[in-house]
FIFI-282962 format. One line per field, with one value per residue (C-alpha): residue in one letter; x, y, z; residue number from 1. Coordinates in pm, 1 decimal. Last residue first. Layout:
N
res <- c(A|...)
x <- c(X|...)
y <- c(Y|...)
z <- c(Z|...)
n <- c(NUM|...)
***
This chain:
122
res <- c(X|X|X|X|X|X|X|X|X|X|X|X|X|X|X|X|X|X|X|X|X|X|X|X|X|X|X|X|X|X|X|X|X|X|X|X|X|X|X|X|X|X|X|X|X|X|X|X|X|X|X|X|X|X|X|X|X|X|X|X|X|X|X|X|X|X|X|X|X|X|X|X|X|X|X|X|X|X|X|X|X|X|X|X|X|X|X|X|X|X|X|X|X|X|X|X|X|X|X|X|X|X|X|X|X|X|X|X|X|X|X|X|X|X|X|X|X|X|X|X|X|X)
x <- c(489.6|502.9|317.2|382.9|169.8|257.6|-1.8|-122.8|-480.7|-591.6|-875.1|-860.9|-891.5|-1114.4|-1098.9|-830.9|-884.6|-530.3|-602.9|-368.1|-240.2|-52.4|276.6|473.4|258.9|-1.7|-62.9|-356.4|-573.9|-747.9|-580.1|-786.5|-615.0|-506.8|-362.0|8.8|71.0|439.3|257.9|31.1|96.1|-30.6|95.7|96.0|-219.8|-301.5|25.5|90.0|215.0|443.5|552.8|884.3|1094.7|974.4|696.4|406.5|180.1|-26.2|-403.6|-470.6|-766.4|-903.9|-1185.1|-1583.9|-1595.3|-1438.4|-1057.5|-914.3|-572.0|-320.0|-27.0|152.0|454.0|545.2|919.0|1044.8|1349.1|1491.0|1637.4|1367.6|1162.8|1327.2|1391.7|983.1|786.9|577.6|458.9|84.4|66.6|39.2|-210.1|-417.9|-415.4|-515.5|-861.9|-899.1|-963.2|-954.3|-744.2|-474.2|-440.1|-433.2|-206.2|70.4|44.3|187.0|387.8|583.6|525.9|871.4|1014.9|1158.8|928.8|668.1|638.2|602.4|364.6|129.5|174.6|95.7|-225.1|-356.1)
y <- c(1054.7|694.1|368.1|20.2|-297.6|-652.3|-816.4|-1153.9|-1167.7|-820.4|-942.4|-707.8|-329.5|-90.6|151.9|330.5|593.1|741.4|887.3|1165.7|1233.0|1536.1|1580.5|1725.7|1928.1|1777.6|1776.9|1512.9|1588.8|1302.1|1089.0|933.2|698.1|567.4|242.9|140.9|-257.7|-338.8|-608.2|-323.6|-8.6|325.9|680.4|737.0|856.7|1049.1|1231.8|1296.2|1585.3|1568.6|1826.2|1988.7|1715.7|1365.6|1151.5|1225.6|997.2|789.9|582.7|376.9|301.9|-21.2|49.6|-81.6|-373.5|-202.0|-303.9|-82.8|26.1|139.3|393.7|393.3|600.1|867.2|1048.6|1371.0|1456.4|1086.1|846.6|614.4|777.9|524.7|246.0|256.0|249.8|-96.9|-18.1|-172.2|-386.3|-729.3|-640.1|-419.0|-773.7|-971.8|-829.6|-1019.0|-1385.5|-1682.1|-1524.1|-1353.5|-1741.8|-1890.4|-1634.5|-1687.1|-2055.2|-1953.8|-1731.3|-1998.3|-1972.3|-2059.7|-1748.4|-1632.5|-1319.1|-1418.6|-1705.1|-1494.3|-1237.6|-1490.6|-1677.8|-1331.7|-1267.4|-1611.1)
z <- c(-516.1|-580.6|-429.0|-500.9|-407.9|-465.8|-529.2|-326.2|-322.5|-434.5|-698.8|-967.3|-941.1|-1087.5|-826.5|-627.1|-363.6|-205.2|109.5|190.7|531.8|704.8|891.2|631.5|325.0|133.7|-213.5|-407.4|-94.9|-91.0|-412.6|-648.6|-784.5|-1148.1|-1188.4|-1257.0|-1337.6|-1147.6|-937.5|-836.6|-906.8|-735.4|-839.2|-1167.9|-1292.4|-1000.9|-967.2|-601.2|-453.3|-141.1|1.4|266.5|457.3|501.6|661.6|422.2|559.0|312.6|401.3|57.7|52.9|-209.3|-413.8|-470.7|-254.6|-4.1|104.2|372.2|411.0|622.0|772.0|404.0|443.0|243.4|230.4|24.8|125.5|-18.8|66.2|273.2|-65.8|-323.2|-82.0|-101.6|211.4|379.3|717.2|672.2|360.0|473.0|768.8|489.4|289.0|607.5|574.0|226.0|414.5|162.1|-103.6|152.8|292.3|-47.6|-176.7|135.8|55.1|-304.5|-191.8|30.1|412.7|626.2|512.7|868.9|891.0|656.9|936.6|1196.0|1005.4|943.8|1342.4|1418.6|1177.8|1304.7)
n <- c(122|121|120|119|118|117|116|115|114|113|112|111|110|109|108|107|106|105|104|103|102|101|100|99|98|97|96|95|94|93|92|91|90|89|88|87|86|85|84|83|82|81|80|79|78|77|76|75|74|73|72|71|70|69|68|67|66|65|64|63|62|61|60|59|58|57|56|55|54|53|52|51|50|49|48|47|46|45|44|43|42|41|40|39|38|37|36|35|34|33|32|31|30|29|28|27|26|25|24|23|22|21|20|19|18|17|16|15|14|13|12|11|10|9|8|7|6|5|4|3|2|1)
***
């Protein structure tokens, strides 16, 4: 299922709406959905993150974050996740970390996931 998903993502035969029901009905696509995205923003920039996964609990969604670029990153924790352009606070684990090294980004309080759009800053 998850390749005939991200086949049909990949030539836009699935309209959001069916993509919804589908994210809706089973939530471990979501982390599927999510893995590999990185801002335009950071592809330019020294200081690069990439999100390597996530896991939805019933009490937050992870956020798994390389930093990817040159020198740290340092995330603020009340403006660092969004979703459909709404910003949430995280906890970030370790809130600084240098090249190389991941931060786990806890966030809590959410609504149901199906279908947002999910943006991360540093």
């Amino acid at each position: 299922m998850e390749d005939e998903l991200l086949r049909k993502l990949a030539d836009k035969s699935l309209t959001k709406e069916e993509l919804y029901q589908k994210v809706e009905q089973d939530h471990s696509l979501l982390p599927i959905l999510l893995k590999g995205i990185s801002s335009l923003k950071a592809a330019t920039s020294s200081r690069a993150i990439m999100i390597q996964s996530t896991a939805v609990a019933e009490d937050a969604l992870r956020i798994y974050v390389q930093n990817v670029g040159q020198g740290t990153v340092k995330f603020d924790p009340n403006a660092c996740v969004y979703l459909d352009d709404k910003q949430y606070t995280a906890d970030p684990q370790p809130s600084t970390f240098p090249e190389g090294q991941t931060s786990v980004l806890f966030v809590t309080g959410l609504p149901d996931l199906a279908g947002k759009r999910v943006k991360i800053k540093s």
